[in-house]
DONU-390965 format. One record per residue (C-alpha): y, x, z; residue in three letters. Coordinates in pm, 1 decimal, padded with zeros to 6 digits. Layout:
<atom <Y, X, Z>, ALA>
...
END
This chain:
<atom <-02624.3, 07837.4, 00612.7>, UNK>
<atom <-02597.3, 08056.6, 00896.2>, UNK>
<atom <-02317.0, 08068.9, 01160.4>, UNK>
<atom <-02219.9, 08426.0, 00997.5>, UNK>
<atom <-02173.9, 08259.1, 00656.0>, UNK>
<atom <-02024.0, 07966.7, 00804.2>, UNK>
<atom <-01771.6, 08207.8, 01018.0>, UNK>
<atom <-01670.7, 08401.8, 00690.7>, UNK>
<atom <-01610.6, 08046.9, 00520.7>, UNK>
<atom <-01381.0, 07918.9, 00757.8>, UNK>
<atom <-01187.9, 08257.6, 00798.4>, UNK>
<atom <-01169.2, 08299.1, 00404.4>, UNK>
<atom <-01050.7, 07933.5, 00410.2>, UNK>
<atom <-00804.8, 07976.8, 00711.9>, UNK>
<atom <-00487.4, 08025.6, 00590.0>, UNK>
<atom <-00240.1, 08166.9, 00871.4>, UNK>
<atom <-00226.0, 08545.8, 01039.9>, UNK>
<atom <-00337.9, 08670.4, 00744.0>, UNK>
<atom <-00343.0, 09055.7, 00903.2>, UNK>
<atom <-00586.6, 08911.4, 01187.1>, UNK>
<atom <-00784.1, 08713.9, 00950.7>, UNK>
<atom <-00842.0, 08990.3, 00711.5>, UNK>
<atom <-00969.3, 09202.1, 01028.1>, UNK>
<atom <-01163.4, 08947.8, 01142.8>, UNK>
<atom <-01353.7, 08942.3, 00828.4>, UNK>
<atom <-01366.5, 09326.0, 00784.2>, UNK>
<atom <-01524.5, 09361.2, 01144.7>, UNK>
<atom <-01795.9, 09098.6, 01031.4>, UNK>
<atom <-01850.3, 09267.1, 00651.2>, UNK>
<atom <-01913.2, 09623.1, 00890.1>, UNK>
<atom <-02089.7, 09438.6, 01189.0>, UNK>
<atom <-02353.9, 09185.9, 01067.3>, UNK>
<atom <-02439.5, 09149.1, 01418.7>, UNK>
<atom <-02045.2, 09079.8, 01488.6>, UNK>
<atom <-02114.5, 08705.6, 01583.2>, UNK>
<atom <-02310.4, 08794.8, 01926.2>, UNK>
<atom <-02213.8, 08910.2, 02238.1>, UNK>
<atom <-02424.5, 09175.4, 02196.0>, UNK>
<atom <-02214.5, 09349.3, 01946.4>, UNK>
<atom <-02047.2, 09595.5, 02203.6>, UNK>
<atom <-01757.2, 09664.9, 01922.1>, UNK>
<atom <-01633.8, 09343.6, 01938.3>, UNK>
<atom <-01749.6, 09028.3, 01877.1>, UNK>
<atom <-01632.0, 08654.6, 01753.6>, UNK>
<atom <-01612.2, 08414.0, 02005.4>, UNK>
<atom <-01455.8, 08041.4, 01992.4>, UNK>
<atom <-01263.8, 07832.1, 02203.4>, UNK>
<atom <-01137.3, 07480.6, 02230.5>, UNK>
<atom <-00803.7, 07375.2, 02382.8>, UNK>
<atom <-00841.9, 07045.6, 02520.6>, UNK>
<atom <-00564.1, 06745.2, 02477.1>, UNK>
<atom <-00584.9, 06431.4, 02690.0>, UNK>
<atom <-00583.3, 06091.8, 02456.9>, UNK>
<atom <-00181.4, 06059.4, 02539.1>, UNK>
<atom <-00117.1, 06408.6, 02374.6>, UNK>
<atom <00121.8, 06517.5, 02678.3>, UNK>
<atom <-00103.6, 06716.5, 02867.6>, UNK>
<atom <-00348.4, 06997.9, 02826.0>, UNK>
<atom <-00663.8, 07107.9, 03061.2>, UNK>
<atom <-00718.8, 07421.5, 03141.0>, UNK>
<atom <-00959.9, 07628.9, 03343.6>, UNK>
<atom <-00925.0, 07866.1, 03599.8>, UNK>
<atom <-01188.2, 08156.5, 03476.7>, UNK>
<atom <-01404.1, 08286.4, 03699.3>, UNK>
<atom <-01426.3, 08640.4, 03621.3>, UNK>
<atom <-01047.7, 08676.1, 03487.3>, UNK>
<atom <-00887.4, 08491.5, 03735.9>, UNK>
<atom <-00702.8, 08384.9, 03458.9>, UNK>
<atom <-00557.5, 07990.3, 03332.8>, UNK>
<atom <-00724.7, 07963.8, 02984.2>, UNK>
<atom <-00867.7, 07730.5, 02789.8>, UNK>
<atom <-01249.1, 07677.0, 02741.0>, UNK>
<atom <-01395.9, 07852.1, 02509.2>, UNK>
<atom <-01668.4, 08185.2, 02510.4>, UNK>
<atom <-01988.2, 08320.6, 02307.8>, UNK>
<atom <-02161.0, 08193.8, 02037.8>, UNK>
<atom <-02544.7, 08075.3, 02067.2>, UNK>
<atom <-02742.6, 08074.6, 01820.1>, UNK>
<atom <-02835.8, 07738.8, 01854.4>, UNK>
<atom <-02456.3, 07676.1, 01700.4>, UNK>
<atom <-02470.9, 07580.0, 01331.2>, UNK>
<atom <-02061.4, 07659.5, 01328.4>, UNK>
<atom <-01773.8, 07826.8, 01451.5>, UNK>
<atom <-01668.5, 07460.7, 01497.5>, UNK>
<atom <-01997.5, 07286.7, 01675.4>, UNK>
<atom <-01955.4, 07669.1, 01930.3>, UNK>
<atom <-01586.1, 07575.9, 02022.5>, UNK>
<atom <-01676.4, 07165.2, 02066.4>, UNK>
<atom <-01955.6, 07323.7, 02270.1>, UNK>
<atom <-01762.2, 07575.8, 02465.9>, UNK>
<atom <-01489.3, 07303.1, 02543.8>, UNK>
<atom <-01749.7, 07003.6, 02636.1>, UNK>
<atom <-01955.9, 07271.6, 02865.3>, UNK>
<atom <-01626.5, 07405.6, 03060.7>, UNK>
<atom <-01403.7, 07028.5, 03108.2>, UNK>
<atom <-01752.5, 06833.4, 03178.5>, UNK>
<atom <-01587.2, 06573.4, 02939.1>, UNK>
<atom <-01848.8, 06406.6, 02654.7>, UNK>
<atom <-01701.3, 06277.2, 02340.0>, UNK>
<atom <-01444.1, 06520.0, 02257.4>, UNK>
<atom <-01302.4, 06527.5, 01912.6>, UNK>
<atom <-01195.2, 06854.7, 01704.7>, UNK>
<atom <-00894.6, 06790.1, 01572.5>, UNK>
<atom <-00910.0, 06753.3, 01165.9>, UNK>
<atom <-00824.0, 07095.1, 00921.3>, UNK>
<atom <-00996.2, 07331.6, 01087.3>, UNK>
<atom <-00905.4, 07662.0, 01330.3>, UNK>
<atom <-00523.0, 07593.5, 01494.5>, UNK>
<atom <-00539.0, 07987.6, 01537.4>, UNK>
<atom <-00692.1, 08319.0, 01586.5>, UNK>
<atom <-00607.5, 08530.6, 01899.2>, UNK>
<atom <-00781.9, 08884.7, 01935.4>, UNK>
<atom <-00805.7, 09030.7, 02311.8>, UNK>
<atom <-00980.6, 09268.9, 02512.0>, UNK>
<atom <-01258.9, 09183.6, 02776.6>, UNK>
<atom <-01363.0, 09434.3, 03058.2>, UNK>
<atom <-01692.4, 09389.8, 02789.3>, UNK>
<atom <-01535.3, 09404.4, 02467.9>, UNK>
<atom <-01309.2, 09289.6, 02185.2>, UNK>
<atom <-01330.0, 08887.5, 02162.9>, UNK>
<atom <-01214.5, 08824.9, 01825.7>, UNK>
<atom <-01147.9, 08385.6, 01899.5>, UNK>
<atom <-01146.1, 08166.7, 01656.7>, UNK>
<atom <-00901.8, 07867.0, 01799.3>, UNK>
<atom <-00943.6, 07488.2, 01789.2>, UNK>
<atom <-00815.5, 07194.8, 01939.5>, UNK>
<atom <-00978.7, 06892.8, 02112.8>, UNK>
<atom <-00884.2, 06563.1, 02222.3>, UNK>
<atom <-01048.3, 06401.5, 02524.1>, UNK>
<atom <-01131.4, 06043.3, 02466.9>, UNK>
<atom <-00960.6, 05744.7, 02693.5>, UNK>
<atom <-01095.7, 05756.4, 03029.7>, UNK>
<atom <-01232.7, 06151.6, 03021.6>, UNK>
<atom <-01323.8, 06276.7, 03376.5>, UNK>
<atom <-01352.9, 06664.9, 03376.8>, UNK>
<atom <-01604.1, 06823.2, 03567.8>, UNK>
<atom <-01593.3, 07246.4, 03666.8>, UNK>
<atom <-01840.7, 07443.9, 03557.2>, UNK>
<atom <-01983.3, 07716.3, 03735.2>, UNK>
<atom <-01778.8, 07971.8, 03469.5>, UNK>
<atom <-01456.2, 07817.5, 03661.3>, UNK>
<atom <-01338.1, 07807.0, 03981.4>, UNK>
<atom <-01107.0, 07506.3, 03894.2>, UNK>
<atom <-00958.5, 07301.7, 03575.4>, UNK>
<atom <-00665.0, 07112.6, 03597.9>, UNK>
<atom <-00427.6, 06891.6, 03365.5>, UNK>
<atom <-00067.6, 07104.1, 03323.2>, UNK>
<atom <00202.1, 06940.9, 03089.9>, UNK>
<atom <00313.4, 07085.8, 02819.1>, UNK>
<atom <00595.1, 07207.6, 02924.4>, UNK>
<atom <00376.4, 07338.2, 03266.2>, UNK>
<atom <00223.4, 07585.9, 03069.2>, UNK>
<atom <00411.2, 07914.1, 02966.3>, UNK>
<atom <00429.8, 07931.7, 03434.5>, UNK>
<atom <00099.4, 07929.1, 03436.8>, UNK>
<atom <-00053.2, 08086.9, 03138.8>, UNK>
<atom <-00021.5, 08400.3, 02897.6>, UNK>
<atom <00111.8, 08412.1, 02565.7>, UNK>
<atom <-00209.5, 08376.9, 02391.0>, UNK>
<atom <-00234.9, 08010.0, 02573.0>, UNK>
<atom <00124.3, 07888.6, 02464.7>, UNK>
<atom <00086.0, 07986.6, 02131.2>, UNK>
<atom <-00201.8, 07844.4, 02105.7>, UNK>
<atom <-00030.7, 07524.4, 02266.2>, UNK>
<atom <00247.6, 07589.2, 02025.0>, UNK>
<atom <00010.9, 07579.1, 01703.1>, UNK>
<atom <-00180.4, 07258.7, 01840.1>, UNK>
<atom <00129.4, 07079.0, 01896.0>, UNK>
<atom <00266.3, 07159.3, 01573.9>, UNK>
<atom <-00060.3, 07029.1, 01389.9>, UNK>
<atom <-00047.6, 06705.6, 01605.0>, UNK>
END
């Protein structure tokens, strides 16, 4: 199966936003290229909030070109079999922490946004660092940092609480 067909599976299956999920799958039926960056109309990405083990706290990264607190999370490769194997990938790349863990029933949520490059249509999971994680910044950030929950919404936008919001209500 390819990361397209896997994509449209877990959008079909996906069962929230249902006006953002249907467009999500109507830009892919008219773009079969809409899975790489290289689709200029827009493009699916996927991203990864990470949890530490205590489920308290969340890490997020200080983007390099948006200047923005986010959480990890970009492009597709093709070397990703899923939507879910890009976002574990995204999230282990940007924290520098091994062993995360997706949490269980798929996507937590879809966001849709515009890059100075294009639409990023992001498929959202969630990702719990194992006991003892160490984070490391990559070169996409110019820092990461732990906030609390309750941290977030002062340093964040919207997209990043509710995505907060959805994690916390499917822990």
């Amino acid at each position: 199966m390819s990361l397209y067909d896997d994509a449209v599976l877990v959008l079909k299956a996906y069962e929230d936003q249902e006006e953002l999920r249907q467009s999500y799958l109507d830009h892919l039926a008219a773009h079969p290229d809409g899975m790489w960056k290289a689709c200029h109309t827009g493009h699916v990405t996927a991203s990864g909030l990470v949890i530490d083990p205590e489920r308290d706290r969340v890490l997020l990264t200080l983007h390099r070109k948006l200047r923005m607190w986010l959480q990890m999370g970009g492009h597709c490769e093709p070397g990703d079999a899923t939507l879910a194997q890009a976002a574990l990938r995204e999230a282990t790349e940007e924290s520098g922490i091994a062993g995360l863990t997706l949490l269980s029933g798929g996507p937590v949520r879809l966001d849709r946004h515009h890059t100075p490059c294009a639409w990023h249509l992001d498929v959202q999971y969630a990702a719990v660092a194992p006991d003892g994680a160490v984070e490391a910044i990559s070169d996409e950030s110019l820092d990461l940092r732990w906030f609390a929950y309750d941290e977030v919404a002062d340093v964040a936008d919207e997209s990043v609480v509710r995505l907060l919001e959805a994690t916390r209500a499917r822990l």
